[in-house]
C-alpha positions as CSV (number, residue, x, y, z in Angstrom):
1,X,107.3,94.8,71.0
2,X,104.5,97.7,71.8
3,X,106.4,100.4,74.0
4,X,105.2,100.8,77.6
5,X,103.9,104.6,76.1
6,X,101.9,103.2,73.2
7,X,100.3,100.3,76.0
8,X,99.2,103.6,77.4
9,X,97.5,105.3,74.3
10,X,96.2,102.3,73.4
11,X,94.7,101.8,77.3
12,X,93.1,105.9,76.3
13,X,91.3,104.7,73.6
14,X,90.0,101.8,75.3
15,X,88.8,104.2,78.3
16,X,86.7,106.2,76.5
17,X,85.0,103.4,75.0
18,X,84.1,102.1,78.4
19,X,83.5,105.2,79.8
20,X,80.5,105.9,76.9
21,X,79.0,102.2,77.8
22,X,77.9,100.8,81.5
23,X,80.9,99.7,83.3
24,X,80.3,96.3,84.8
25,X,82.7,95.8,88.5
26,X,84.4,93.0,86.4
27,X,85.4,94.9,83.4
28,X,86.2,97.7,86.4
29,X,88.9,94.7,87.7
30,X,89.9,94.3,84.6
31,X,91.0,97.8,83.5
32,X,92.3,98.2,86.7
33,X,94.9,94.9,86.5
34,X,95.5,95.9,83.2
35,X,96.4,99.6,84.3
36,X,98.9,97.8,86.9
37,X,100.6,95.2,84.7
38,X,101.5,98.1,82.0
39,X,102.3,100.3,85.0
40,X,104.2,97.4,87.1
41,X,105.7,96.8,83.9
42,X,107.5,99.7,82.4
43,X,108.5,101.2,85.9
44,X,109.7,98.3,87.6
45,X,113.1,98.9,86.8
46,X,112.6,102.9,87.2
47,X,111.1,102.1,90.7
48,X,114.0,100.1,91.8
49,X,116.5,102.5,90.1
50,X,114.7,106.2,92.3
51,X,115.3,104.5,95.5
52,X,119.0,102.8,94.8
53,X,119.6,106.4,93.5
54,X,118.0,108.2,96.5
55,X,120.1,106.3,99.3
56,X,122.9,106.5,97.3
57,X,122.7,110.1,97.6
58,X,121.8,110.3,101.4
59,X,124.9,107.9,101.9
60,X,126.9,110.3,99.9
61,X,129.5,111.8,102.3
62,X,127.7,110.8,105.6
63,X,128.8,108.1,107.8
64,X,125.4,105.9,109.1
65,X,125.1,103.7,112.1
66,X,122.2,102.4,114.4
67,X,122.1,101.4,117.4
68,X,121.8,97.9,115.5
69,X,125.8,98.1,114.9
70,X,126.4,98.5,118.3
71,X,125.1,95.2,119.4
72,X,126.4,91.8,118.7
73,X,125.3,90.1,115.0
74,X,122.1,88.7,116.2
75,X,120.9,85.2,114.2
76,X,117.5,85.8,112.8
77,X,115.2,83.3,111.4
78,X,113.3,84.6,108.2
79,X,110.2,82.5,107.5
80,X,108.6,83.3,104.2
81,X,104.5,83.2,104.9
82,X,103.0,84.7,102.0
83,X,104.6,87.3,99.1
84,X,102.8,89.8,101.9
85,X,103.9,88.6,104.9
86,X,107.6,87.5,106.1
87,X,108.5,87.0,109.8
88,X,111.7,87.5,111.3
89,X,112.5,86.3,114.7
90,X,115.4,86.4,117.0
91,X,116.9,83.4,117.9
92,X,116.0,83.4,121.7
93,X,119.2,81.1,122.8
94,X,120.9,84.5,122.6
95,X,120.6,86.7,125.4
96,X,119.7,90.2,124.2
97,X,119.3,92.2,126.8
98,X,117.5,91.8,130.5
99,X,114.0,93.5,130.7
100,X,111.2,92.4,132.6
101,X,107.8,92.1,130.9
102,X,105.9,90.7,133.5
103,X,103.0,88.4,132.4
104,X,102.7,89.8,129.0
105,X,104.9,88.2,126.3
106,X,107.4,90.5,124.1
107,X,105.3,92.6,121.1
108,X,105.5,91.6,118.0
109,X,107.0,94.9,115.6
110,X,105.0,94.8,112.4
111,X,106.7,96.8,110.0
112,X,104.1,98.2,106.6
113,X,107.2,98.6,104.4
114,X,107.1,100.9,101.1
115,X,106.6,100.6,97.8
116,X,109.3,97.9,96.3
117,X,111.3,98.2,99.7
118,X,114.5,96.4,99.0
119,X,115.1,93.7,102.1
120,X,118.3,95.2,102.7
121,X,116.8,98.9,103.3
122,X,114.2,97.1,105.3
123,X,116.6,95.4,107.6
124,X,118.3,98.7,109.1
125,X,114.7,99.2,110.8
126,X,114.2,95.4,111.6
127,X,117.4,95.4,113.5
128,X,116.7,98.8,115.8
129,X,113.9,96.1,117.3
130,X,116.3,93.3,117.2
131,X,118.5,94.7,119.2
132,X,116.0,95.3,121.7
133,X,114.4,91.8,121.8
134,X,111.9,92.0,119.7
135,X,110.7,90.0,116.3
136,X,109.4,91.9,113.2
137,X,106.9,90.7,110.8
138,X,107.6,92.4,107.4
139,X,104.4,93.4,105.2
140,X,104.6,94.2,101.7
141,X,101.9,95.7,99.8
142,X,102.8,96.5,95.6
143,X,101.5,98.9,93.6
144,X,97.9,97.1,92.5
145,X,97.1,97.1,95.7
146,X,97.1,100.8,95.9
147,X,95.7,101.1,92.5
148,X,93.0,98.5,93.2
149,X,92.1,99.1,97.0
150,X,90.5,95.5,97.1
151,X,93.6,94.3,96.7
152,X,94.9,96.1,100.0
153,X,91.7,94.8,101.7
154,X,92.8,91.2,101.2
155,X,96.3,91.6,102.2
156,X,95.0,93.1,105.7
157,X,92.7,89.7,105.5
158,X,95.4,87.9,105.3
159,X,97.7,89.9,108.1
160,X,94.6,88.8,110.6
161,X,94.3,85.5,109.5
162,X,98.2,85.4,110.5
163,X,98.0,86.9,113.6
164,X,94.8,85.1,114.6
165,X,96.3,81.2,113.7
166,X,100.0,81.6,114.7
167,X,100.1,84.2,117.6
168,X,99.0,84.0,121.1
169,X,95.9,85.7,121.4
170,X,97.1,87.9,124.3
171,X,99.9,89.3,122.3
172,X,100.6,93.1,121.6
173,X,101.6,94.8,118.2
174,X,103.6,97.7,117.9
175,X,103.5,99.3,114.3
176,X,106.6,100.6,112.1
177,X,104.2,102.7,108.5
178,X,106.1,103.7,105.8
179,X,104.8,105.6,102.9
180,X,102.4,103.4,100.8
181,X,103.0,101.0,103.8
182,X,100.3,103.0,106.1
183,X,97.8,103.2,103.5
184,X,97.5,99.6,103.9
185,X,97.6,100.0,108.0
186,X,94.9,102.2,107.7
187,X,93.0,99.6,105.8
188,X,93.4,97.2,108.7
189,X,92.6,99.3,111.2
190,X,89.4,100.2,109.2
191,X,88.2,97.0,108.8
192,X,89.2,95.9,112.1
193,X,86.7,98.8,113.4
194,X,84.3,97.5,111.1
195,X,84.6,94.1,111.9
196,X,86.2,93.4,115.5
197,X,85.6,89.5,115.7
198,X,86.7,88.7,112.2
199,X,90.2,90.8,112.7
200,X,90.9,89.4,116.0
201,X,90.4,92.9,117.7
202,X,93.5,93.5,116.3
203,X,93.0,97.8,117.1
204,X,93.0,96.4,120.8
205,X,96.6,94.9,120.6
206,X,98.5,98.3,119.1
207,X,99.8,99.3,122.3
208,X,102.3,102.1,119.7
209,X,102.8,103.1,116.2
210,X,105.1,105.2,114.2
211,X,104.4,106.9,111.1
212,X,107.4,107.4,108.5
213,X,106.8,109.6,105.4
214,X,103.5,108.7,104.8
215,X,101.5,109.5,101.7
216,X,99.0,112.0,102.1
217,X,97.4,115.6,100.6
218,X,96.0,116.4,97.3
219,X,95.4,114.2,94.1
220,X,98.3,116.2,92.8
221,X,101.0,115.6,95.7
222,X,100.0,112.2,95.1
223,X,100.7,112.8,91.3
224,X,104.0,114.7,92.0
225,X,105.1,111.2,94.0
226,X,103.9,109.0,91.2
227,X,105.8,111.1,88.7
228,X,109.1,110.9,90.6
229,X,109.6,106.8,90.3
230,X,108.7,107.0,86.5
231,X,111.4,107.1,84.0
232,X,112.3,110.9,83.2
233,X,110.7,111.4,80.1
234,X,108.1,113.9,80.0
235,X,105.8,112.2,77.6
236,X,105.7,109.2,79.3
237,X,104.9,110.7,82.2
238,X,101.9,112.6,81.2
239,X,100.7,109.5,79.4
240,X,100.8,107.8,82.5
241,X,99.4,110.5,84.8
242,X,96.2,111.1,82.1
243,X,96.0,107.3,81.9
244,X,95.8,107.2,86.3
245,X,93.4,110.4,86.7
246,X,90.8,109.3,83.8
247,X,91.7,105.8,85.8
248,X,90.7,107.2,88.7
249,X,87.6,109.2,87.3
250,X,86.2,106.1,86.1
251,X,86.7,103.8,88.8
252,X,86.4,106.7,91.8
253,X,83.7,104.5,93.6
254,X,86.5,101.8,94.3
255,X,89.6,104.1,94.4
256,X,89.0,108.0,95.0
257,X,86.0,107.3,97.4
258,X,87.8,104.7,99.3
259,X,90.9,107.0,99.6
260,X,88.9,109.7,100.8
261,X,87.6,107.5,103.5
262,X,90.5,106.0,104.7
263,X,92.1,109.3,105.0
264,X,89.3,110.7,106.7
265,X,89.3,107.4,108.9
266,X,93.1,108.8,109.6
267,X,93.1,111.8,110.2
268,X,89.2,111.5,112.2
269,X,89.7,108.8,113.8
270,X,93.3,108.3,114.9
271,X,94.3,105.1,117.2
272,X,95.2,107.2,120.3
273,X,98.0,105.4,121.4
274,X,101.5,106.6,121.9
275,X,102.9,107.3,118.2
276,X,105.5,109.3,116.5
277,X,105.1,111.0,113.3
278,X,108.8,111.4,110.7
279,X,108.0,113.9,107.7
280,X,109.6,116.7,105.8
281,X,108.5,119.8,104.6
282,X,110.2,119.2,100.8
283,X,108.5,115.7,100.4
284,X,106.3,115.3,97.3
285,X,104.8,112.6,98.6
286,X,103.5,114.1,101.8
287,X,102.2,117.3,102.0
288,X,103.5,118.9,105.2
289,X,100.9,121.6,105.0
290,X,98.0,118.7,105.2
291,X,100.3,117.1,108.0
292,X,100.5,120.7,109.6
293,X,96.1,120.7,110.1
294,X,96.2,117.2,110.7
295,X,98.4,117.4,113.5
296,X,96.4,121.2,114.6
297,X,93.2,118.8,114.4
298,X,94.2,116.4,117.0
299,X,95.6,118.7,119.4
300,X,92.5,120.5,119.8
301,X,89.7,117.4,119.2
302,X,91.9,114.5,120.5
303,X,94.2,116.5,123.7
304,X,94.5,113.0,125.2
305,X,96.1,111.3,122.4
306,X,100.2,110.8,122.9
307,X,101.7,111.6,119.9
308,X,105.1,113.5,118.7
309,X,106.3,114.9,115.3
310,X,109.4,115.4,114.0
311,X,110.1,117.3,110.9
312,X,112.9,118.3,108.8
313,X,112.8,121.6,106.1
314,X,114.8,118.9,103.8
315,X,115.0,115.1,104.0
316,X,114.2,112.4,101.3
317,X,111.2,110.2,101.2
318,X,111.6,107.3,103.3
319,X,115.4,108.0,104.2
320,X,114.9,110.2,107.2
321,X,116.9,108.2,109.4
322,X,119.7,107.8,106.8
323,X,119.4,111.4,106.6
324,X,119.0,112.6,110.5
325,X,120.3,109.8,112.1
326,X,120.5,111.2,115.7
327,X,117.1,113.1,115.4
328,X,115.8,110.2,114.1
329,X,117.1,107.5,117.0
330,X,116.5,109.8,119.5
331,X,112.8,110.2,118.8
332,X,112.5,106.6,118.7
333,X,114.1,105.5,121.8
334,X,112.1,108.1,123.5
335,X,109.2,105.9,122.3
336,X,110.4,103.0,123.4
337,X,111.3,103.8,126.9
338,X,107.8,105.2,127.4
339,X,106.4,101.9,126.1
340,X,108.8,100.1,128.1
341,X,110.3,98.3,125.2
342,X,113.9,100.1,125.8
């Protein structure tokens, strides 16, 4: 059976060809799923392994609770709607707590988890809004659709058509980005900018968001990131980091230009509703120096828009509440309270 590295030299060898001859969008597609098979492929396991292996390590000699564990074990329906989407609502013959939303109906919490989120890791986050009354729809994007953004553009298509055919119109959304997860939030709030009718105005029903280690900066801190979930073995890892920048060179009208917009969609453009913003400063991932002028930018060109940071000098990727648990739930029901969800 060909080895995951020689997939990779062969893939080379191929790229070059293609790169010397006119590259039809099709064969574009094509290199691109092929690129995300070999990739999905021979780090599946590595994936899965980094982030059992990373909240092993921020569990190590730390004792974690949420204000989830201090409220009665609340039944949940989980309703599968797509591999994207999954919804989980409270069952409402429980009494949760007593708060008063007036005429408007409870927000829905749609959480953009990360990149091969395991549901259990998920679920700590998922019951902070549980035990506040509130149901959470879950959306998972994978890898392809980060490698091959018109993949992320149809799971936002399908987030509206969800929200459009089985929520009341009226309803608001609070959002919960993680990582990878608010690369494919900023997709949705692109296109929902682009095309307000077709998305349901679905920018006009955030009434919050928060933003959790989210994946930002240079090609190379993206690089870094992708090099930490690979298997440990330098060669493979420069195979597959050549393979993704002559992959990127190639197909930059679909990838690198549509990165570069959505991150100048982010960062020029923000939603200005209330939001909070988790990062560290040792974070491979997210560049805190890029999160540092972002953050400069909108104090001085967006003074009216409510948003808080929190950063730590050391805390893992998408385990700062496992890691700063009090910072962390402090910060959040701060949020809450001012949106009247807490």
């Amino acid at each position: 059976m060909t080895s995951p590295v020689e997939s990779l030299k062969v893939l080379l060898k191929e790229s070059i060809v293609l790169i010397q001859s006119d590259m039809s969008k099709s064969l574009l597609a094509r290199f691109g799923s092929r690129i995300y098979c070999i990739a999905r492929v021979s780090t599946r396991t590595h994936v899965k392994r980094f982030y059992a292996t990373e909240l092993e390590k921020t569990n190590s000699g730390k004792s974690f609770s949420t204000t989830s564990d201090k409220v009665k074990q609340l039944k949940v329906k989980k309703t599968l709607i797509s591999s994207h989407l999954q919804l989980h609502e409270i069952d409402y013959s429980e009494k949760v707590r007593d708060i008063n939303y007036g005429k408007r109906m409870a927000p829905l919490v749609i959480i953009f988890n990360w990149l091969s989120a395991k549901p259990t890791a998920v679920q700590k986050y998922s019951a902070l809004y549980h035990s506040i009354g509130l149901d959470v729809l879950n959306v998972q994007g994978n890898l392809g659709s980060f490698l091959w953004p018109p993949f992320g553009y149809k799971i936002a298509l399908e987030l509206y058509e969800y929200l459009k055919e089985h929520q009341a119109p009226h309803r608001q959304y609070f959002i919960h980005a993680f990582s990878l997860g608010a690369y494919i939030y900023t997709i949705a709030l692109e296109q929902a900018a682009r095309k307000p009718e077709e998305s349901g105005h679905f920018r006009n029903h955030v009434l919050g968001q928060i933003f959790d280690s989210i994946v930002i900066g240079t090609y190379d801190n993206m690089s870094q990131g992708i090099a930490q979930i690979l298997p440990q073995n330098k060669a493979f890892q420069l195979a597959v980091l050549k393979t993704l920048d002559l992959y990127y060179r190639i197909t930059h009208r679909t990838t690198k230009d549509t990165y570069d917009r959505l991150v100048k969609c982010f960062k020029d453009e923000p939603l200005c509703v209330p939001t909070l913003i988790f990062y560290s400063r040792d974070d491979p991932m997210c560049c805190a120096d890029t999160m540092d002028t972002m953050l400069a930018l909108w104090r001085s060109q967006q003074p009216d828009f409510p948003y808080e940071s929190v950063s730590w000098p050391q805390s893992r990727h998408v385990a700062h509440l496992r890691e700063h648990p009090e910072e962390y739930l402090a910060a959040w029901t701060k949020l809450m309270s001012r949106l009247q969800l807490a």
